[in-house]
N, C-alpha and C positions, 0 to 999 in steps of 0.2 A: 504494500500500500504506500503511495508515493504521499506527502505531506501536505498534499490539496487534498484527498480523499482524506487522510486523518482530521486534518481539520473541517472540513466538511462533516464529516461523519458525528465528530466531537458535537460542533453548535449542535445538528439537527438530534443529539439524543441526552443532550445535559442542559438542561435549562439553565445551571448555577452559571456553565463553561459560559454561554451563551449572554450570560448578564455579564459576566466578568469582559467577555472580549468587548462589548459594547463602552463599557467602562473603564477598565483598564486593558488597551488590546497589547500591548506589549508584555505583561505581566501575563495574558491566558496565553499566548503563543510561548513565551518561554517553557509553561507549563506543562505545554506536549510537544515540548524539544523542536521548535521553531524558532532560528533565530531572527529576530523581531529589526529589523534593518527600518531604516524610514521609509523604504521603496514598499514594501510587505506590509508596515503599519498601515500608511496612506492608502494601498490600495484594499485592506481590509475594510478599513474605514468608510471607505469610499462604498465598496461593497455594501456594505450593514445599510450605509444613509439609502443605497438605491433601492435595497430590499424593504426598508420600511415605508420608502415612497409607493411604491409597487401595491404594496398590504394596504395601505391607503384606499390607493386607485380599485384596485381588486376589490375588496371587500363590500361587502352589500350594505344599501341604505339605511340609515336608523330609519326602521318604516314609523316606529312610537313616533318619533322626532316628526318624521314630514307629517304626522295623520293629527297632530296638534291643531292643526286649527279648525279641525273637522269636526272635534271631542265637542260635547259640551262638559 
């Protein structure tokens, strides 16, 4: 397993891994023997913001939210 799959692998089944690279990604890459270079940090980084952009876009309407003004 080459060290994109381990780190792959790591976020999608440790939620703790997954808050930690978010927060500290230098510190959860060294963790699974990654060394954390600025090129690697930036483009995890960079990674994470585009995937939460994405979850954003993706993700389905708060229908409660839009059907508020319907309610009495």
């Amino acid at each position: 397993m080459n060290q994109f799959e381990i780190l792959y692998q790591q976020a999608i089944s440790d939620p703790t891994f997954l808050a930690l690279l978010a927060s500290d990604t230098p510190a959860a890459l060294q963790s699974i023997g990654i060394d954390p270079t600025p090129e690697i940090v930036s483009s995890v980084q960079n990674a994470l913001a585009s995937i939460v952009a994405l979850n954003g876009q993706l993700s389905p309407p708060n229908i409660t939210a839009a059907a508020t003004p319907f309610v009495s």
